[in-house]
C-alpha positions as CSV (number, residue, x, y, z in Angstrom):
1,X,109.7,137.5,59.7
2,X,107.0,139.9,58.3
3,X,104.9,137.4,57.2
4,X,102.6,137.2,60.0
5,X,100.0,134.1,58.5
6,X,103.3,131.6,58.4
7,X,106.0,132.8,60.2
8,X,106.4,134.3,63.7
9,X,107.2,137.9,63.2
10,X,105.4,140.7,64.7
11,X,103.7,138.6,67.0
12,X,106.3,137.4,68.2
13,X,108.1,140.1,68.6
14,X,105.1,141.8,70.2
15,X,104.9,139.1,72.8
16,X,108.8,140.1,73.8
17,X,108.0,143.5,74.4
18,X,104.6,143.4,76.2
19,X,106.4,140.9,78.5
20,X,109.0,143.4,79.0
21,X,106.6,146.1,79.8
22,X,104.3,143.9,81.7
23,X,106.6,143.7,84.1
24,X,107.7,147.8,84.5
25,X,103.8,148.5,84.9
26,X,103.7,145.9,87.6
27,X,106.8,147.4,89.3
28,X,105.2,151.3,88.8
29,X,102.0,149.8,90.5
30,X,103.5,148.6,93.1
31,X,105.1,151.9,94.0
32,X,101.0,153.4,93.3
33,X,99.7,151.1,95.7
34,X,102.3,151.7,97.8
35,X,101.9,155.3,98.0
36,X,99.1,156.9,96.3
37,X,95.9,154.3,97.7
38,X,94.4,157.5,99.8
39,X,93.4,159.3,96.2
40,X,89.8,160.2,95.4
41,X,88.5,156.9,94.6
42,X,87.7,157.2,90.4
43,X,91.0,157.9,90.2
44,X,92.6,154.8,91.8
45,X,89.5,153.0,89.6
46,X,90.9,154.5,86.3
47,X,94.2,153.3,87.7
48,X,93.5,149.8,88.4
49,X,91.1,149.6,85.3
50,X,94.2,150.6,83.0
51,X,96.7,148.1,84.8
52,X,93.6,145.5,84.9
53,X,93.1,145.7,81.1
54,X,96.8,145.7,79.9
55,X,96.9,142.6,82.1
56,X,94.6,140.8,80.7
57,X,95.4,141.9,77.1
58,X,99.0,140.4,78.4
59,X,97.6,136.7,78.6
60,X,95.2,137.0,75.6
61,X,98.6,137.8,73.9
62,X,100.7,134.9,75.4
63,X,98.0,132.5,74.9
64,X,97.3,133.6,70.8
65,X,101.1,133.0,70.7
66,X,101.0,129.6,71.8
67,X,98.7,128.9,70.2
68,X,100.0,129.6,67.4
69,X,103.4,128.3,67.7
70,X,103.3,125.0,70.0
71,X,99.3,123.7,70.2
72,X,98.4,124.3,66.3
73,X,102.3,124.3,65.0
74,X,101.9,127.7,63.1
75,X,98.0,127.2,62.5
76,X,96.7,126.2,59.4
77,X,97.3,127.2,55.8
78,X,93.9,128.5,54.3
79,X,90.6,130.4,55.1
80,X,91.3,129.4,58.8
81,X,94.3,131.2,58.5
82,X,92.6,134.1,57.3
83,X,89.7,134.5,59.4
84,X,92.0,134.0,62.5
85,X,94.2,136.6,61.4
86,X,91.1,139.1,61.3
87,X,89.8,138.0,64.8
88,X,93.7,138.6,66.1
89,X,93.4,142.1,64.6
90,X,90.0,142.8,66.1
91,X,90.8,141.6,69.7
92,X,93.8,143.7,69.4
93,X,92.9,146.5,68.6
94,X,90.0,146.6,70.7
95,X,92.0,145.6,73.9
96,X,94.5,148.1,73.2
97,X,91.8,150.7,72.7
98,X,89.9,150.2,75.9
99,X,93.8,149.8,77.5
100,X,93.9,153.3,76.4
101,X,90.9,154.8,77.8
102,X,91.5,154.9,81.1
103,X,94.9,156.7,80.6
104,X,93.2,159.3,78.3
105,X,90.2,160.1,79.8
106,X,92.6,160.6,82.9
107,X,94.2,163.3,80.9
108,X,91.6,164.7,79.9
109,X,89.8,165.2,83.0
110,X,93.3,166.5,84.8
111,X,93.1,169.4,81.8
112,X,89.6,170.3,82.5
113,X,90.2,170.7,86.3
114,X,93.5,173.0,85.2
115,X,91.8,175.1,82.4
116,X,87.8,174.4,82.5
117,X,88.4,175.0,78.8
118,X,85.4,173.7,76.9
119,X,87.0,174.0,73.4
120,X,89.5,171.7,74.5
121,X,86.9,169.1,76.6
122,X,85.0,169.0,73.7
123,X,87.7,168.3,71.0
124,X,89.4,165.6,73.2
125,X,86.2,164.0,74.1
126,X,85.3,163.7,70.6
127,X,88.9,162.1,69.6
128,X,88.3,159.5,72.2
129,X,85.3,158.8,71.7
130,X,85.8,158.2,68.1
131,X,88.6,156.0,68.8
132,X,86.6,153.6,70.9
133,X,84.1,154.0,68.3
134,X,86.4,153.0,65.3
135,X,88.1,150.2,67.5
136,X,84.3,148.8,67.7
137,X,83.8,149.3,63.7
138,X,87.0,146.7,63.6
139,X,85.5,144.1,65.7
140,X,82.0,144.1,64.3
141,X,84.2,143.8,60.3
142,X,85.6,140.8,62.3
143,X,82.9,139.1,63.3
144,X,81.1,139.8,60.1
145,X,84.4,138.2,58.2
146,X,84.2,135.0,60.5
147,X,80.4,134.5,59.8
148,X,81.4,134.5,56.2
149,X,79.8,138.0,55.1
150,X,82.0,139.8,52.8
151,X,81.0,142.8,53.8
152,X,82.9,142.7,57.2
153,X,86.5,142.5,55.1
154,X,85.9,145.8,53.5
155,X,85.2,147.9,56.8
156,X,88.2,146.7,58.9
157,X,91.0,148.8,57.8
158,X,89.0,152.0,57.5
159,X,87.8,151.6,60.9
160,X,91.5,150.5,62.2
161,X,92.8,154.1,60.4
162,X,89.4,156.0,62.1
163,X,90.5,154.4,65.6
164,X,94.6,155.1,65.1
165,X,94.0,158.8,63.7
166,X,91.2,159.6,66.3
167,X,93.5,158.2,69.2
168,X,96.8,160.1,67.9
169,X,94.7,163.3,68.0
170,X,93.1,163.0,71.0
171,X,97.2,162.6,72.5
172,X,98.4,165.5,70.7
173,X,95.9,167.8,72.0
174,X,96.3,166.7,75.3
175,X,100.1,167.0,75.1
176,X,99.8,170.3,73.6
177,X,97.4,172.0,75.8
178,X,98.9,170.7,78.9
179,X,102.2,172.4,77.8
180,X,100.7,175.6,76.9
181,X,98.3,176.4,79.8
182,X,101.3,175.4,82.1
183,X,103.6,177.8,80.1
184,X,101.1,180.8,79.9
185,X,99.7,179.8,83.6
186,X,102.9,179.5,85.6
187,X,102.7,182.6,87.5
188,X,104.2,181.8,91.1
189,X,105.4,183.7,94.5
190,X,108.4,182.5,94.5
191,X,111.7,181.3,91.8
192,X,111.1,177.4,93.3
193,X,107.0,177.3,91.8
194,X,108.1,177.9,88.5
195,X,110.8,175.1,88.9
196,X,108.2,173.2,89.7
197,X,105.9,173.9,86.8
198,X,108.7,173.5,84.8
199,X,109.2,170.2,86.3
200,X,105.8,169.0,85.3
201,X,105.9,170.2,81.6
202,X,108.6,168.1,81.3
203,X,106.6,165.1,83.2
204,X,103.8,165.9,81.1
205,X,106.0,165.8,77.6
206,X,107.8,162.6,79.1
207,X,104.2,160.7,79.8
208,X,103.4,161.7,76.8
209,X,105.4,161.5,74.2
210,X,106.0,157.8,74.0
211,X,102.4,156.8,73.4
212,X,102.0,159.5,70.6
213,X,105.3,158.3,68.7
214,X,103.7,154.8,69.5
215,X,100.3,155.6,68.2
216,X,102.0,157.8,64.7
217,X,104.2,154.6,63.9
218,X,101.8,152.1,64.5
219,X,99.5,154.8,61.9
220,X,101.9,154.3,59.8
221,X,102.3,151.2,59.6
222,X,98.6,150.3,59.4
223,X,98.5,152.0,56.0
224,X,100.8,149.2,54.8
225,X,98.9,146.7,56.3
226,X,98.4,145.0,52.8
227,X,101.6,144.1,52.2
228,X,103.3,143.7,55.9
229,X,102.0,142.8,59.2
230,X,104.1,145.1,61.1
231,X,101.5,146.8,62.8
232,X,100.9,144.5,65.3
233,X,103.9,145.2,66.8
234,X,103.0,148.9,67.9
235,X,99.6,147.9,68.2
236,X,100.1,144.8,70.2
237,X,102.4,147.5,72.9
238,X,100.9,150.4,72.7
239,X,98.1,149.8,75.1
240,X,101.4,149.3,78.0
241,X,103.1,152.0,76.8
242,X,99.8,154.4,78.0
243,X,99.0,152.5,81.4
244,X,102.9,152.9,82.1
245,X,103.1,156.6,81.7
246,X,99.8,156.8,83.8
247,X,101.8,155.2,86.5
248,X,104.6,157.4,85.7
249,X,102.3,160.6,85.9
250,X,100.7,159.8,89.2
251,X,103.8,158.3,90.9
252,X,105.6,161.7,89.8
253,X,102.9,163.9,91.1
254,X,103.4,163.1,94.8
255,X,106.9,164.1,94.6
256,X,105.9,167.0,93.4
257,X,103.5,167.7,95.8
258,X,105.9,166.9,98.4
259,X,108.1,170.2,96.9
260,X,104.9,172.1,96.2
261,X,104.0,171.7,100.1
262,X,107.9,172.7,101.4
263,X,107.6,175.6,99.5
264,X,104.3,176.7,100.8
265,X,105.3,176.1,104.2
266,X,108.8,178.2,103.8
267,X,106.3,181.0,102.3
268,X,104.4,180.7,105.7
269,X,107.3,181.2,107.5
270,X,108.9,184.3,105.8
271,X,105.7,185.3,106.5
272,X,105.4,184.9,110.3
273,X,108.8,186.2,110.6
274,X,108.3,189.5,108.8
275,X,104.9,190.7,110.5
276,X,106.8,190.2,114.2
277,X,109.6,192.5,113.0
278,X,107.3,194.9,111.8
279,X,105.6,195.5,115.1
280,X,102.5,197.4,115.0
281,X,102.9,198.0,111.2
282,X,102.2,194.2,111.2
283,X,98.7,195.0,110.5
284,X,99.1,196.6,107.4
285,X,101.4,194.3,106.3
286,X,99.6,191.4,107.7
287,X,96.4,192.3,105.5
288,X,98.8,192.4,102.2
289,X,99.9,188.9,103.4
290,X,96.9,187.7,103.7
291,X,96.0,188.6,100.1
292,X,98.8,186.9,99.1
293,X,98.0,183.7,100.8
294,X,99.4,180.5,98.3
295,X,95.3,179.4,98.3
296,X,95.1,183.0,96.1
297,X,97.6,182.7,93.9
298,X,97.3,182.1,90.0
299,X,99.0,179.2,89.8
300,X,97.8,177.0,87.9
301,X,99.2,173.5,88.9
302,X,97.2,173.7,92.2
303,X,94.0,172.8,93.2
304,X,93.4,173.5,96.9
305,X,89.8,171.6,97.8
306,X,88.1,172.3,101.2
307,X,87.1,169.7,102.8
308,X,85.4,168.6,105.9
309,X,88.1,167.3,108.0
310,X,91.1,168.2,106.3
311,X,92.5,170.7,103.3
312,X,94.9,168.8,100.8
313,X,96.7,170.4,98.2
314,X,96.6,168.6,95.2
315,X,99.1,168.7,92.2
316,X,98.2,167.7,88.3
């Protein structure tokens, strides 16, 4: 089964689980289209761009697999062999790359708008941007190795490693920093915020932590690449796994907002009630209050925006 030029293998096995996921992106999409369509419109672009890709990288899949196993009866022995194998490789990991983008670049941006922390913009920008650029290095190896030009042979594996390693690092600083500044930024006015900022670490390490398992293994398993094909299992998912846990993130975040929002209004209430019992003291009070309005306090999860017709209160 490892011997992807003759047998089915990874491929195949591949082709079982991005069918699989396939369908739990379509079902968390459904649920985003369902609730989330009135978000600022690059994010329901990065949204449909990620689902778009995945979907299309979901066919090129099926139909290489068919190919392979029904139309050419497990394609030809030989230098076609090999030079389909490369242009396999270079589609894949290019799909799964630009799969990932969206997703990441997503992240990214949601970290910026929390922290405005150049360090980090900078060092995640660069890891994604080398990733795309080592997925590209692949392709052009490819095409180079199918035009007959040695040369393209010898750059296709370091450029797969430069893409894996680039993306893995670009998802463990994202993962790590979103943690942190939560943890050292969770500063609330009452017990229920810091539920809820505990409540979206744990969404954060949930979204998260599948794609940067997915992206170490499938490292892994590219350094063995000479002597099994079992990368292209990893590689041939991974690019699901990361529009899935976008889905999850955003479809997550409105239930959150929801609980950010009761607890705001509950706030306004204690507060209402407390300046009418004071009586002409209110004043004072009602001044300290209004310091202490939810707009002004550090908490870093929200981002109130002001906005010509109406003031939404938006969650990470």
């Amino acid at each position: 089964m490892q011997t992807y030029i003759t047998q089915l293998g990874p491929s195949f096995w591949a082709e079982v689980c991005i069918s699989l996921l396939q369908g739990m992106m379509l079902l968390q999409y459904q649920v985003y289209w369902t609730h989330n369509m009135e978000e600022n419109r690059w994010r329901k672009w990065l949204v449909h761009m990620a689902v778009g890709l995945s979907s299309i990288k979901f066919v090129y899949n099926t139909f290489v697999n068919y190919d392979r196993t029904v139309y050419r009866s497990f394609w030809r022995l030989g230098i076609l062999c090999k030079l389909g194998t490369f242009k396999y490789t270079a589609v894949a990991v290019l799909s799964t790359t630009l799969s990932a983008a969206p997703c990441q670049i997503y992240y990214i941006y949601r970290c910026w708008i929390l922290s405005h922390n150049r360090v980090f913009l900078i060092v995640a920008s660069l890891g994604l941007i080398i990733s795309v650029g080592g997925s590209c290095i692949v392709t052009w190896g490819a095409a180079e190795a199918l035009l007959g030009i040695q040369h393209g042979t010898y750059i296709v594996n370091p450029g797969a490693n430069v893409n894996l390693a680039a993306g893995l690092a670009c998802d463990v600083v994202i993962t790590v920093f979103t943690c942190y500044y939560l943890l050292t930024h969770k500063s609330g006015f009452s017990r229920k915020t810091d539920t809820l900022v505990h409540r979206l670490i744990l969404i954060s390490i949930e979204t998260a932590l599948g794609p940067t398992i997915l992206a170490l293994v499938n490292l892994i398993l590219r350094g063995r690449a000479e002597s099994s094909q079992w990368y292209i299992l990893p590689n041939g998912t991974l690019g699901h796994v990361y529009a899935i846990s976008l889905l999850y993130t955003v479809n997550a975040r409105r239930t959150v907002k929801n609980g950010l929002t009761k607890v705001i209004s509950s706030f306004n209430i204690n507060q209402s009630t407390r300046t009418t019992e004071l009586g002409r003291d209110s004043q004072v009070y009602g001044s300290i209050g209004s310091a202490q309005k939810p707009e002004d306090i550090s908490l870093s999860v929200l981002a109130i925006t002001n906005r010509p017709q109406s003031r939404e209160v938006i969650t990470t």
